[in-house]
C-alpha positions, 0 to 999 in steps of 0.5 A: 255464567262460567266461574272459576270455583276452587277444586279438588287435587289430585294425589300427590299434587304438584310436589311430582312435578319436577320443573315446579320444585325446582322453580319454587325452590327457587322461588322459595330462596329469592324469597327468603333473600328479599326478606331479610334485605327487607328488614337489613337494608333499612337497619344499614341505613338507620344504624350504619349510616345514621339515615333520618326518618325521611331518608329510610322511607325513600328507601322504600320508595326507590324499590317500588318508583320502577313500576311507575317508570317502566311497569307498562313497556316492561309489560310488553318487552315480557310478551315480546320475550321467552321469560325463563332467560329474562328470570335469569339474568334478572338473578345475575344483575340482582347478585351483582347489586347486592353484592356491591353494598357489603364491597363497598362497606369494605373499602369504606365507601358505603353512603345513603346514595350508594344504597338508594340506587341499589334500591331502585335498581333492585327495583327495576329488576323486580318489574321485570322478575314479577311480569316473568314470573306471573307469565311463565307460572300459567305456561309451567302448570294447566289451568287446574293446578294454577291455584294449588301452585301459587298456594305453595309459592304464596306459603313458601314466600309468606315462610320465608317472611318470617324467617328472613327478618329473623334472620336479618336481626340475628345477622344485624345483632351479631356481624352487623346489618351489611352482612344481611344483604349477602344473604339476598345476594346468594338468593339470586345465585340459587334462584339462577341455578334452579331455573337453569337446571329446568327442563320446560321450554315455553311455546314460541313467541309472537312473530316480530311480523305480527307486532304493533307499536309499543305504545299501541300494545300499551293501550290494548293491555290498558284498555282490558283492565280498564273496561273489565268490572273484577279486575279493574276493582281489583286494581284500584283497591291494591292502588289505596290499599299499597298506598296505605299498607307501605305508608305504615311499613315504610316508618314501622322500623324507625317506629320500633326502634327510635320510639318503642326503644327495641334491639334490632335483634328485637326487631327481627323476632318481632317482624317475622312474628307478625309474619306467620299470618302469611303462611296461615292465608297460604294454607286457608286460602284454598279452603276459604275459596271452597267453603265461601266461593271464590268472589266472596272468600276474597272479600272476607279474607280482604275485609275481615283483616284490614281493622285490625291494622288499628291496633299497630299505633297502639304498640308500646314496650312490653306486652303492648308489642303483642299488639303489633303481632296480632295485628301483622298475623291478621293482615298477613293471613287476610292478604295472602289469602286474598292474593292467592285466589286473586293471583289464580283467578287472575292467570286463569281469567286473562287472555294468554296472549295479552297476560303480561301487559294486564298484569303490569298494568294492574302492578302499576296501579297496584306497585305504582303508589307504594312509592307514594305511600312510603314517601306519604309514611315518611312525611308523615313522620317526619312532620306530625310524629311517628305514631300519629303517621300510623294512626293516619295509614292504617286508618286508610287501611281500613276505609280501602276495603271500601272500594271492594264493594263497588264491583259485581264481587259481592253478588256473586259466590265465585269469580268467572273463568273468562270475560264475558267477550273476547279480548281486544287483538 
């Protein structure tokens, strides 16, 4: 069996590509914006508005709800499209919506409403943004180089994770939570320049001639993931284990600040501590993948973190809030890790002609329950209490780690480089 094993680069790797500097400055940017509306958003709804336990976890579930509604047509209209114009105007409708937040602060007008349906149409723009970007990125780099570019995208974003909630903490401190979501909004405007100013243009779309049905193209994407024995694993284990993770994130804020008793200033450092697990998984991925191989590098990275998500009901004042950031650096690092060998193999795996709509139908599977989830979390913590809901959903967090092993991942070193038959027309 051919497999995808991870390689040597050569000198001076992709930081000679123009185009690719310019799209992960991008990138690193939007990131960097996301991060701190992440941890603003919640803060405006909890300090500015009041918002109930309940209130900021459908917060969360507005931002995700998206992939469940139009994940899977999303997923064809993008192999139907050229992507680089669909990023951009997804950054210009993205700049509108959160520049509307603070304007509507100003004119006194600002209301948990106002801020849910930013969420979702935050969200919608996400489904179309991530479906483009998982596309273009195997279009912009060979083959070869697709591992060391989503290393370098997977840091920078695991970078901008602790800056940004550090950022939105000082901001909060200092002006106010509000003015955070300004910072997300100049992302989408630098994110919009950088992809502007490329000079890479895709290779011509498929012919409307050659076309089927919406639907029929649904089904083909679908069928494809269904039937291949990695990725369907795969999906099904982001499936429980975003239930769980956004289960816990979706109350963790609340958590901090109504039972832990902490500053949002607090809240910021906190989170952007637990965040430099993700820049450690983006630079250890490529060598887990080396050293273990590429199958079994994702199962260590994936299920040596997930126990270590019990330690988070366990936070408390003082040098109890060590435990919350041993636990976030253990999940950040297993998860980018693990993302960064399962988004290159994923690229690399897939036909090309049929990327878009597999990678939207593993994101519904994998997207589509973080909206339960953080409806779940927020149930949870309305009904039992805060820090019993934790006890539940990082105990899920564990136990998903269960479906890893029911695939053929665990009896083989490496992940293969193409399915065993040819893709369905």
């Amino acid at each position: 069996m051919t497999t995808l094993t991870a390689g040597p680069r050569p000198g001076g790797g992709l930081l000679r590509h123009r185009d690719f500097r310019l799209f992960w400055a991008g990138q690193t940017a939007s990131r960097l914006g996301s991060s701190i509306t992440s941890v603003a958003l919640p803060l405006v709804a909890v300090g500015t508005l009041g918002a109930s336990t309940l209130q900021v976890a459908l917060l969360q579930a507005a931002v995700w709800a998206p992939w469940l509604l139009i994940g899977l047509p999303a997923g064809v209209w993008v192999d139907r499209l050229p992507r680089r114009p669909v990023l951009i105007a997804c950054d210009l409708v993205g700049l509108l919506l959160f520049l509307s937040v603070p304007a509507a602060a100003w004119l006194g007008v600002l209301g948990i409403g106002h801020l849910l349906a930013v969420a979702f149409l935050a969200g919608v723009v996400s489904v179309f943004f991530e479906t483009a970007y998982q596309v273009y990125l195997p279009s912009l780099l060979a083959t070869d180089r697709l591992a060391e570019g989503n290393a370098k995208l997977q840091g920078s974003e695991a970078a901008a994770q602790v800056a940004g909630p550090g950022a939105a903490g000082l901001l909060a401190q200092a002006f106010g939570a509000v003015y955070g979501l300004l910072a997300d909004a100049l992302s989408f405007l630098i994110s919009g320049i950088c992809l502007l100013t490329m000079r890479h243009r895709e290779p011509p779309r498929v012919a409307a001639a050659e076309r089927r049905s919406l639907r029929a193209e649904i089904g083909t994407g679908l069928r494809f993931l269904l039937r291949d024995p990695y990725l369907r694993v795969m999906a099904g284990y982001g499936a429980v284990s975003n239930l769980a993770l956004h289960g816990y994130q979706a109350i963790l804020i609340v958590f901090l600040v109504r039972e832990v008793g902490i500053s949002p200033g607090t809240v910021g450092v906190v989170v952007a501590a637990m965040s430099t697990g993700g820049v450690l998984g983006a630079v250890l991925a490529t060598r887990v993948a080396r050293r273990f191989g590429t199958a079994h590098g994702m199962l260590l990275c994936q299920m040596g973190a997930a126990p270590f998500a019990l330690l988070i009901p366990m936070t408390g004042t003082g040098p109890r809030l060590a435990l919350l950031v041993v636990a976030g650096v253990a999940l950040g690092t297993g998860v980018v890790a693990g993302n960064v060998i399962k988004g290159s193999f994923r690229q690399a795996y897939t036909p090309r002609h049929l990327l878009g709509r597999v990678l939207t139908s593993m994101q519904l599977l994998n997207y589509g329950t973080i909206p339960l989830g953080a409806l779940l979390g927020g149930v949870l913590g309305s009904t039992l209490g805060l820090r019993p809901a934790l006890w539940l959903t990082t105990g899920l967090v564990v136990a998903a780690t269960g479906i890893l092993l029911i695939g053929p991942m665990r009896r083989h070193r490496d992940l293969p480089a193409a399915p065993r038959s040819p893709a369905a027309p």
